[in-house]
C-alpha positions, 0 to 999 in steps of 0.5 A: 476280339471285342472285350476292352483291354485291362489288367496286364497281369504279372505272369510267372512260371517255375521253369527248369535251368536250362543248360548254359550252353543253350543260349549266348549270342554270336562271338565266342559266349561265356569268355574264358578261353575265347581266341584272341579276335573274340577279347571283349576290347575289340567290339568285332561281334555283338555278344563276346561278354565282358572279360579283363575289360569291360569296353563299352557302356553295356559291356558288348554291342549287345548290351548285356553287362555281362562279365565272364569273370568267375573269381567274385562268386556266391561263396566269395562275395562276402569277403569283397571289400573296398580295393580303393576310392578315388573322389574324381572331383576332389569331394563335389557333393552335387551335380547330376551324374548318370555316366556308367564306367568302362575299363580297358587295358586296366584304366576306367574312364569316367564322366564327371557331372562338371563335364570332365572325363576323367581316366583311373588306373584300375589296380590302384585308383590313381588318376592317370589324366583328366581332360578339363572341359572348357564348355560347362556342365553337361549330363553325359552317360558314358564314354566310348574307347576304340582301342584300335584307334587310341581314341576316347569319346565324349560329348561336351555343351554347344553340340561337340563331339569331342576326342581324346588321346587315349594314353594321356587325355590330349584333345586329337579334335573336337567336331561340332554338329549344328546346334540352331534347329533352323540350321538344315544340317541341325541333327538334334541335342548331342548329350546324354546318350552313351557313345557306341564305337565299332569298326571305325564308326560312332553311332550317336544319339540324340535327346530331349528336343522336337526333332532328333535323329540317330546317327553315325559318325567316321570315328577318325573326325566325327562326319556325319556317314548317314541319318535316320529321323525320328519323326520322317519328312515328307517322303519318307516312310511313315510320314503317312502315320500322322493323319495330316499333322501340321509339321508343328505337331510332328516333334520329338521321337528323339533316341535318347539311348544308346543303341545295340550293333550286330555285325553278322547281320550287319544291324544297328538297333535304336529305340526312339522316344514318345511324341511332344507335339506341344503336349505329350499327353495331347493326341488330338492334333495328330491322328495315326501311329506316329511312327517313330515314336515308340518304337525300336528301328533296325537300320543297316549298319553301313548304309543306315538305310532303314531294315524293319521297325516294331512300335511298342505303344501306338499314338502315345498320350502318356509318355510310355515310350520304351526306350532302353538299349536293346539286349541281343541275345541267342535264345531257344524259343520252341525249340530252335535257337533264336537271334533276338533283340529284347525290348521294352521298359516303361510298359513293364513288358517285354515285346521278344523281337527276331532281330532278322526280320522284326517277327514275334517268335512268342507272339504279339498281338494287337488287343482292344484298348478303351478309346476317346475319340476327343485324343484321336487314340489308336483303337488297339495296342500289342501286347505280349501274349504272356503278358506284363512282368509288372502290373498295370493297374492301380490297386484300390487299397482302402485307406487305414490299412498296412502302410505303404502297402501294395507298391501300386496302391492309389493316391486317395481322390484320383480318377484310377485307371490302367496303361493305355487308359485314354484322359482329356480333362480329368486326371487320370491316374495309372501303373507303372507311369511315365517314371516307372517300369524299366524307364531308361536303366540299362538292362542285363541278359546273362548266358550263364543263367538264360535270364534278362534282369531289370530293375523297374519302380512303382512310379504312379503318374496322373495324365490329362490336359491340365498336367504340365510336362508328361504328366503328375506323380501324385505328391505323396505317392511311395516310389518304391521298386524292384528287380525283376529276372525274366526268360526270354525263351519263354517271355515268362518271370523267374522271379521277382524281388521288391525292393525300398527304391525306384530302381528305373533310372540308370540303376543298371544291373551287372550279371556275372559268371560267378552267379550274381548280380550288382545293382546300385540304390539311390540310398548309396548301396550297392547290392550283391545278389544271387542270380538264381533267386535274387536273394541278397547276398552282399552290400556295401555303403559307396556315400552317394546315390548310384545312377550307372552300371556296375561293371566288372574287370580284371588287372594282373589276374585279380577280379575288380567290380567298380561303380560310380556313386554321383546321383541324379535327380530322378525321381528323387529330387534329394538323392544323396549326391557325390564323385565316388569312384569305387573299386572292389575286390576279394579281400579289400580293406578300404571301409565303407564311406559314411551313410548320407542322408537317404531321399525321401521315398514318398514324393514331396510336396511344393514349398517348403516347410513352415512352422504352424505357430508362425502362419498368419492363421496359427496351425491351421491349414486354408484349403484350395488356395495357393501359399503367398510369399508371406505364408497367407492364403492368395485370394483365388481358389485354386487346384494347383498342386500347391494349393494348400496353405501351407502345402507343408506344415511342422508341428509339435506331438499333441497339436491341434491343427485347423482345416478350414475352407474359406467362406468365399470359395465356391466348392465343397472341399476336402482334407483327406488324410493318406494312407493311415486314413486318419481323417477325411473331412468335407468341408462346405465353404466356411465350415473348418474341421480339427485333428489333433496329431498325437504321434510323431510322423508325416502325414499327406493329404489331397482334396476331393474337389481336385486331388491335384492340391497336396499338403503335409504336417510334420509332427515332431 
């Protein structure tokens, strides 16, 4: 193949309904009638799918969110209602919430923002007990029960893994892991990542430092059974895909999700995270694949000893790492079935895995991608040969046209680009960004459908040298999404809905018997949707931002969907927050919670807002120069992203608002208004421009010297 890699087009096919019986994934499949060593709680096999209890985050071992429950379906979900509330924290309304829900034996337990685990009758939304943490706040994604051993687990701040009486929230012990990286027994951060419980062992993640590792715990006093790193040490396999690294540049590939198990073929599946290496988006000291960033590792379950690996994105310089908890599934591919493990997220793909061997039943191949020799990149990356299931390039969409128009259009004055572009100094940006795809939401195969839905946003992001952190998301930019059905028979979409939000961080889809899917939005919605088309069906106002699964689960023969509406900061910094426990049934009476305040879809500007009566300089804005405490421009030109005077700016209907280049800057700049293109003025050093802004709105504009710099007038 000699032709550079581009578009990674969205390809669609009209497939057949494929029998149900077709597919499942070992266990017992569609529930019902299962014996009773096939009950969801017991975790024994990957794939028994969600029943009375919904047992773990993910629903199974195989991570399907799946339930078996019928009750709730297409003809009876408009009549689901309200069965009960319960504001775990007494009405908190901020805090970062991202823990999924899970029921067994007719109890949910939840983790609260403030770091609390709290249980709640599932019939009635009592509270049974709270364990009150004594360690602080800490972001956590879900608890694991082990039935059998009447134990509930969480994490808590200082690296403790924590224990709890099942029946009353009783500490039985707490086990603290190493938190002082040059501790030789230091495994990583122990928080965020959901716990997973099977057969007597934890299987335990870590995230967000230089060095992380998966690991497995004797779930009777959390030692530590066995490790496997991220990045290998010397001697280890793949300790060779570094091109010589100096140790300082070997960080991150922490897994900062959690993983799938199978015990039949005795596996576990854990997905790690990209490369830091002092900068994620700086290749140039680290030549080589990088292994394990990127990739999903397949480990024994018993011993932990390394099985086989797949990198889904060599040498990363974008932070495009696809970690997600893998969905296992048994599927007909080509006329056999199948044992598979589906993996992919930030890419927009999905890279269809035989999770035996690590093999590519539907083919992947390694296809030429631009190179710069500067970033050291990988000459190929693998594509799935039937391509993306979201694009992968920026849309050149002429400014004044319909707004907001296509969810990939671009922010006017960037360098436009596509995934795996390589960038050294300049910003380039490209689709679906760091942010966007299926980014870390948790994923859901149905065997009643055949199908793997997802959530995924429209999540643009500009990468070079001068970026902080992974990268820019433009100020500006509409962050919008979508849900996505794919078969993974064929690796090919079913069908594809675009939605108002990014729907790609912890917005996890629940796929049930009844032929629907649940998915919470960060306006407080939570969507009922047809499974077959992803029309929607049903809605219903929970009061806070949804950043979990929904889940479903039965009590005295009645059905209940639950979710938990907390919200989180990503990637909407004011998505609407709060501690709303809901539970749904055919028939419930308890109403809607008040409507809050949306976030803003377009991502904001620095600072905050100014009246342009009041500025120094009255309506006008100083181009290419950051904001002083007083509201001036500072005395250096600039493309920082706050490099607008003010960056926003409130104006009355009818105002005439100045634009002005200051003579003693050295460069042209401009103000180029986006996307209604209503002006786009290049102004030479002491030259000014003026518009006059006769509607109500918000409208965004960047510079052509450096679009990096962002401002915004608010016309009321």
């Amino acid at each position: 193949m000699t032709t550079h890699y581009r578009a990674l087009g969205a390809l669609s096919a009209t497939v057949l309904a494929i029998p149900a019986l077709l597919y499942g994934c070992g266990g017992s499949g569609g529930g019902g009638g299962a014996p009773a060593s096939d009950v969801a709680a017991l975790l024994k096999d990957c794939c028994t799918p969600g029943d009375k209890d919904f047992p773990k985050v993910g629903g199974n071992l195989g991570n399907q969110n799946y339930s078996s429950l019928t009750r709730v379906d297409k003809r009876s979900v408009n009549q689901l209602g309200g069965a009960w509330l319960n504001r775990i924290e007494g009405g908190a309304t901020t805090g970062t919430n991202q823990s999924t829900t899970v029921a067994v034996d007719g109890v949910i337990y939840i983790e609260s923002a403030a770091g609390n685990v709290i249980a709640v009758d599932g019939k009635t939304g009592a509270t049974r007990w709270k364990w009150t943490t004594p360690y602080g706040v800490i972001t956590r994604r879900g608890v694991a029960v082990a039935k059998d051993l009447g134990l509930v687990y969480t994490v808590a701040n200082g690296n403790r893994l924590v224990a709890l009486k099942q029946a009353t929230g009783e500490v039985a012990w707490i086990k603290q892991y190493p938190s002082a990286t040059t501790d030789p027994d230091y495994l990583g951060a122990v928080q965020k990542v959901a716990i997973v419980y099977h057969s007597g062992r934890l299987h335990i993640g870590t995230n967000d430092g230089n060095r992380g590792a998966a690991f497995s715990a004797d779930a009777s006093n959390g030692n530590v059974l066995n490790v496997f790193w991220g990045i290998p040490r010397a001697g280890e396999k793949g300790h060779d895909t570094w091109g010589g690294a100096a140790e300082a540049d070997r960080t991150g590939a922490t897994p900062w999700i959690h993983p799938a198990v199978d015990p039949e073929l005795n596996m576990v599946y854990w997905t790690f995270g990209n490369v830091r290496g002092g900068s994620s988006q700086d290749g140039s000291k680290r030549p080589g694949l990088n292994l394990f960033a990127n990739s999903i590792v397949a480990l024994d379950l018993t011993t932990g000893a390394y099985k086989w690996h797949f990198q889904s994105v060599h040498h990363d310089i974008w932070d495009m790492d696809n970690v997600m908890s893998p969905v296992l599934a048994d599927v007909p591919i080509n006329g056999q079935m199948r044992k598979v493990v589906i993996y992919g997220s930030k890419t927009g793909m999905y890279y269809i895995l035989d999770r035996k061997d690590g093999t590519a039943p539907l083919g992947i191949d390694e296809v030429p991608v631009k190179q710069d020799a500067r970033q050291a990149t990988w000459p190929t990356q693998p594509i799935p040969r039937q391509g993306a299931w979201t694009e992968t390039c920026i849309s050149d969409q002429t400014l004044g046209t319909a707004v907001p128009g296509d969810p990939n259009r671009a922010v006017p004055n960037y360098a436009r680009g596509c995934l795996y572009d390589p960038h050294w100094d300049v910003p380039i940006l490209s689709m679906p960004g760091h942010g966007g795809g299926a980014n870390w939401n948790h994923q859901s195969f149905s065997p009643q459908t055949g199908l793997v839905y997802t959530g995924m946003g429209f999540v643009g992001a500009a990468h070079s040298l001068t970026e902080a952190s992974n990268g820019l998301r433009p100020p500006g930019s509409y962050m919008t999404g979508g849900v996505v059905a794919v078969d993974p028979s064929t690796n090919l979409v079913r069908w594809k809905k675009l939605m108002p939000y990014s729907l790609a961080h912890g917005n996890g889809i629940l796929s049930t018997a009844g032929g629907l899917l649940f998915i919470g939005q960060p306006d407080g919605n939570l969507l009922g949707l047809d499974a077959d088309s992803g029309n929607e069906l049903w809605r219903f106002q929970t009061g806070a931002a949804i950043s979990a699964s929904p889940i479903a689960y039965e009590v005295d023969g009645e059905q209940y969907v639950a979710v938990y509406a907390g919200g989180t900061s990503i990637p909407y910094s004011d998505a609407p927050r709060g501690d709303f426990l809901w539970a749904f049934k055919v028939g419930g009476t308890v109403p809607q919670a008040a409507v809050p305040t949306p976030p803003q879809v377009r991502r904001p500007v620095s600072g905050t807002a100014v009246e342009g009566a009041a500025l120094p300089q009255r309506n006008t804005v100083v181009l290419a120069r950051v904001q002083t405490s007083a509201n001036a421009p500072g005395t250096a030109e600039s493309t920082a992203v706050n490099a607008m005077t003010p960056t926003w700016m409130r104006v009355p209907v009818n105002t005439t608002v100045t634009f002005l280049n200051p003579a003693d800057n050295r460069n042209e700049h401009c103000a180029t208004q986006f996307f209604e293109g209503l002006f786009n003025f290049r102004l030479a050093p002491g030259q000014s421009a003026q518009y006059t802004f006769n509607q109500p709105g918000e409208y965004f504009y960047n510079d052509c010297f450096s679009p990096r710099p962002t401002g915004k007038i608010v016309v009321y």
